[in-house]
C-alpha positions, 0 to 999 in steps of 0.5 A: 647055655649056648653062646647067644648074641643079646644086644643091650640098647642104652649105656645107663646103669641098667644096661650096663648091668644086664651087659655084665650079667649076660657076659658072666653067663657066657653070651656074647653081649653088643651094647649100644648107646645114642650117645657119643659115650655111655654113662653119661646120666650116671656121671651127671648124678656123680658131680656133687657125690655119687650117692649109690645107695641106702644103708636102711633096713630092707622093709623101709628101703623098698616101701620107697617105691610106694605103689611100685614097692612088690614090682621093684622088691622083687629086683631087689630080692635078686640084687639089693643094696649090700649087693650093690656094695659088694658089687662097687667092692669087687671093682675096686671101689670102696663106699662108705656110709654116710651120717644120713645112712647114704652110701657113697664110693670112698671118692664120692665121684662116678667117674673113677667107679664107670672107668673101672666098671668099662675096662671089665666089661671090655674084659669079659668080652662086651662090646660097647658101639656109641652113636648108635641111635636105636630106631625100632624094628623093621619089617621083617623083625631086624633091629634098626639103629642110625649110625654115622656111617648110615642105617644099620641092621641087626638080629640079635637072639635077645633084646634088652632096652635100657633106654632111661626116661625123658628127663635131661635129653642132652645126655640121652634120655629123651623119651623117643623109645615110647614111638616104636614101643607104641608101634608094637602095641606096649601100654606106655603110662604118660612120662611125667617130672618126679624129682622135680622143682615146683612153681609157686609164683612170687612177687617180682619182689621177693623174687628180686631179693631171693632168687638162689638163696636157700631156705636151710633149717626148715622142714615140710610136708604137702598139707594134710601129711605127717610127719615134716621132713627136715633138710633144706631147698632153693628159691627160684625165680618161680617157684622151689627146688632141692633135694627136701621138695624132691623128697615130697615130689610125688605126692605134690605132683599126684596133687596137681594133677588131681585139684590143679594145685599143691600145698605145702606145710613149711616149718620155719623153724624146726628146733623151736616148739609152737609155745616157744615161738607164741611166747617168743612173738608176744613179747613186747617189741616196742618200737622195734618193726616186726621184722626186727622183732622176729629176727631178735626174738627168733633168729627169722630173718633173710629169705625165711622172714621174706617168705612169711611175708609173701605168704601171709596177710598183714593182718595176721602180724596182728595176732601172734598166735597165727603168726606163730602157728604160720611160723611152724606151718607156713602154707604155701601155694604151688601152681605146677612142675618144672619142665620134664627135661629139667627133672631129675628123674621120670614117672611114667613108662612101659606099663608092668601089664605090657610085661611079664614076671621077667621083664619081657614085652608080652607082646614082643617076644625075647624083648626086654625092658629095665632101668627108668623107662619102667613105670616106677619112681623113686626118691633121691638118696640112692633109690632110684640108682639102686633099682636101676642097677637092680631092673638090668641085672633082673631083665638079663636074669629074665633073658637068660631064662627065657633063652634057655627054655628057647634052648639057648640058641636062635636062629642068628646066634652070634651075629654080628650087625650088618650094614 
C-alpha cells in the first residue's frame, strides 16, 4: 500500500495500537491527544498493578462481554490475550500470571511498559502532538483540533478516533467526542457508569463507625443470581465500592434502570455452611449480647456484624434460623451509581449499527472508531484493557483494508496539518 497520512485522535491503548499497526503497514501515522501526555488513563489503571489480561480459556474469556461477546470475539480473533502477552514480550516486558489467573508485567507498573511502547512508536515513524483538543470537522471535511497556538486544520487519508468514555475526564476521557459524532448523524447509546460504586444509603451510625473500612471474606451476587462471588469491597460514606460490586456492576446498574433499585444477596460468611451457622447461632448465649455471641460463636464482628444490623429487624436476633439465613444472604438495598466521572469505566457509546464489520462510521466514510467510546463494556480483571488494545489493532486493520480498496492513496496523501 502507498504511504498514507492516517491521523489517530486520542493516546489511549487503543489509539496507540491502531498507530503501531498503521506504522508496521507502512503509513505515515500523526497521533494526537487532548492531553498534555498520552497514556494518562492507562498509567492510572497501573497505580496498585497493571492488570493486562486474563489467562482464561477463550469461550469463558469473550462470554464477559455478554451481549457485546460476537462484536468484541471478533477483535479478539484478530488479537487475543496470548497476543497481547507476545506483544507486551516483544517490548521487552515480561508478565506473569497471577493465582487469580490475571496477568501482569513482571513489574506490575504501566509506566516502565508505556515508556518503551513510545520510544518504538517514535521509532517507527509516529508522531505523537499533545493539546490537540479534536473538535469535529469543518465544512469543507478538514479535521479540527484546538491547540495552544490557535485552531488547526487537517486532511489526513483516514480517521481513527480513539477517544475513551467519559469517565475520569481529568485524565482525558470526558465524552465530549458524542457533540460532532451526533452532528454527523452517528447513534450514540446513552454513556452510563459500569465498574462503579453503588449507593445504599446508611444510617449516619454506621456510616460514622464504618466508613473505609472493608468488608473482606465475604461473597455476593444481585438477588435471584447464582452462583455468589467471592472477593472483598469498600464501606463508603453512602453506599459500596471495590473490585467484588465491580464484578456485579452491570447487572445491578441494568437493575436500577429498570425497577429504580438493586438488591444484592451477601454472604457474610462464605467458608461456613447454612447448618453451621444455624447450629452455631443457637447455642445458648447466655448473658452474653448478641453481639458478643456471634463474634465468640462465628468470628462476625466490626463492619460485618454492624451490616447485619443495619439491614436487619430487631426482631429477626430472635429467631436464629433467619438470622442464619441473613448470615449467608444478607439483603441489601441499593438506591443508585456513583457519579460517572467516578466510574472506572463507560457503558454506552457509538452504536455498532452506526458501523460496519470494520469499525468504520457508515455514515462518515474513512472514519473509524475503536477503544471504550464503543457500545460495550467489560468487567475489571484485564477485560476491559485487553479489547481495548484488541478494538485499535482491528479499526487500523479496517482502515488499512479500506484504503487499499481506495487504492491506498487520497487526495492529501501525506499531509501534514496546516495552521
Amino acid at each position: 500500500m502507498p504511504s498514507s497520512y492516517i491521523a489517530v485522535i486520542g493516546g489511549g491503548p487503543a489509539g496507540l495500537m491502531a498507530a503501531e499497526t498503521l506504522a508496521r503497514a507502512g503509513a505515515q501515522v500523526q497521533v494526537y491527544d487532548a492531553m498534555p501526555s498520552v497514556g494518562r488513563k492507562f498509567l492510572l489503571a497501573g497505580r496498585g498493578g497493571l492488570n493486562l489480561t486474563h489467562s482464561e480459556p477463550a469461550d469463558r474469556f469473550v462470554s464477559r462481554y455478554r451481549e457485546r461477546s460476537n462484536e468484541v470475539g471478533n477483535w479478539l480473533r484478530q488479537f487475543n490475550p496470548d497476543d497481547l502477552r507476545a506483544w507486551t514480550h516483544e517490548l521487552g516486558v515480561e508478565t506473569f500470571v497471577g493465582s487469580s489467573g490475571r496477568v501482569f508485567p513482571s513489574e506490575m507498573k504501566a509506566a516502565p511498559m508505556l515508556r518503551k511502547w513510545l520510544h518504538r512508536l517514535r521509532a517507527q515513524g509516529v508522531q505523537v502532538h499533545t493539546r490537540h483538543v479534536w473538535k469535529g470537522w469543518s465544512e469543507n471535511g478538514d479535521v479540527l483540533f484546538d491547540t495552544p497556538q490557535g485552531p488547526i486544520e487537517s486532511r489526513p487519508d483516514a480517521v481513527i478516533l480513539a477517544l475513551g468514555g467519559a469517565s475520569w475526564p481529568r485524565l482525558g476521557s470526558d465524552g465530549a467526542w458524542q457533540g460532532p459524532l451526533a452532528a454527523r448523524r452517528v447513534r450514540i447509546t446513552p454513556l452510563r457508569p459500569a465498574n462503579c460504586g453503588f449507593l445504599a444509603g446508611w444510617s449516619p451510625l454506621f456510616q460514622e463507625r464504618h466508613a473505609g473500612q472493608p468488608l473482606k471474606s465475604i461473597a455476593m451476587a444481585p438477588r435471584g443470581e447464582t452462583p455468589m462471588r467471592r472477593g472483598e469491597c469498600m464501606v463508603t460514606s453512602d453506599g459500596l465500592e471495590g473490585g467484588l460490586v465491580y464484578a456485579w456492576s452491570a447487572l445491578l446498574r441494568e437493575a436500577l434502570e429498570r425497577e429504580g433499585e438493586a438488591w444484592l444477596c451477601m454472604d457474610l460468611l462464605p467458608d461456613r455452611d447454612p447448618d453451621q451457622v444455624l447450629a452455631e447461632i443457637s447455642r445458648p448465649r447466655g448473658s452474653r449480647s448478641w453481639s458478643s455471641h456471634l463474634a465468640s460463636r462465628l468470628g462476625l464482628q466490626g463492619a460485618k456484624a454492624s451490616l447485619l444490623r443495619e439491614c436487619l429487624d430487631k426482631s429477626a436476633y430472635g429467631r436464629p434460623d433467619v438470622l442464619a439465613r441473613a448470615i449467608k444472604c444478607l439483603p441489601l438495598r441499593l438506591t443508585g451509581t456513583r457519579p460517572l466521572d467516578e466510574a472506572i469505566s463507560t457503558a454506552g457509546g457509538v452504536a455498532f449499527d452506526s458501523l460496519d464489520a470494520d469499525l468504520m462510521l457508515r455514515d462518515v466514510p474513512g472514519v473509524f472508531c475503536a477503544g471504550e467510546m464503543l457500545d460495550w463494556e467489560a468487567p475489571t480483571g484485564g477485560y476491559l484493557l485487553t479489547a481495548c488494545f484488541a478494538s485499535g489493532h482491528a479499526a487500523a486493520q479496517g482502515a488499512l483494508r479500506w484504503l487499499e480498496a481506495s487504492r491506498g492513496v487520497g487526495p492529501h496523501a501525506g499531509t501534514d496539518p496546516k495552521p
